[in-house]
N, C-alpha and C positions, 0 to 999 in steps of 0.2 A: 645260216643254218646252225644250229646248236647243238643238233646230234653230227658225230663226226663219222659215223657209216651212211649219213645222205650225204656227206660233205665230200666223203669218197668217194659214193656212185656218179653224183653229179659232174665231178673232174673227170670218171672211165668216161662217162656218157658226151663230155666233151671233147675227150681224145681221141673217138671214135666216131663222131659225126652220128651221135645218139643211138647208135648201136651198141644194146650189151653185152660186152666182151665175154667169153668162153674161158674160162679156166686153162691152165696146159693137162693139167691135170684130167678134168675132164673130157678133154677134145681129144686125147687120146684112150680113154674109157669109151667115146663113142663109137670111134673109127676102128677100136675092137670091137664093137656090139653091129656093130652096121659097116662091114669090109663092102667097098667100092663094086666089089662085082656082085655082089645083092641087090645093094642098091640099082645097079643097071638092069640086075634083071627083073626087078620089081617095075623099073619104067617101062620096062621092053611089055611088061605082060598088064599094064593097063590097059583099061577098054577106054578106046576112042570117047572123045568129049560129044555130047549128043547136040545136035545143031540146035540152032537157037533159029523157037520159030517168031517169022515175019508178022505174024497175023494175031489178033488178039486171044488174051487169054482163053481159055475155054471154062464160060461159068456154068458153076451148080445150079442146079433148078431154085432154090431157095433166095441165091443172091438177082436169077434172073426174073422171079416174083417182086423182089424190092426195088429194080431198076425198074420195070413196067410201071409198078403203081406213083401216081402223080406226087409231088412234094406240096404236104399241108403246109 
């Protein structure tokens, strides 16, 4: 590589197991923007993940017209 800011990333991105590193700088700009007990109560007041149903999709009338008519 011949530019030396990919030749940079590339070495963070190997000392990390391809994860890109945080700044110190920034990671504590975040942890001010977003304190630990927001964050919990943000998880606390998600609405449950909606089940995942078993049964096939439910089609439109338009896709159910082109599944009935025969293939020319």
């Amino acid at each position: 590589m011949s530019n030396p800011i990919q030749a940079k990333l590339a070495e963070m991105l190997a000392e990390n197991g391809g994860a890109i590193p945080t700044p110190p700088h920034l990671a504590e700009h975040f942890k001010r923007l977003l304190p630990s007990e927001h964050l919990e109560s943000v998880e606390r007041n998600l609405p449950d993940p909606a089940p995942v149903s078993q049964g096939k999709a439910r089609l439109g009338p338009a896709r159910k017209k082109r599944l009935k008519q025969p293939k020319a």
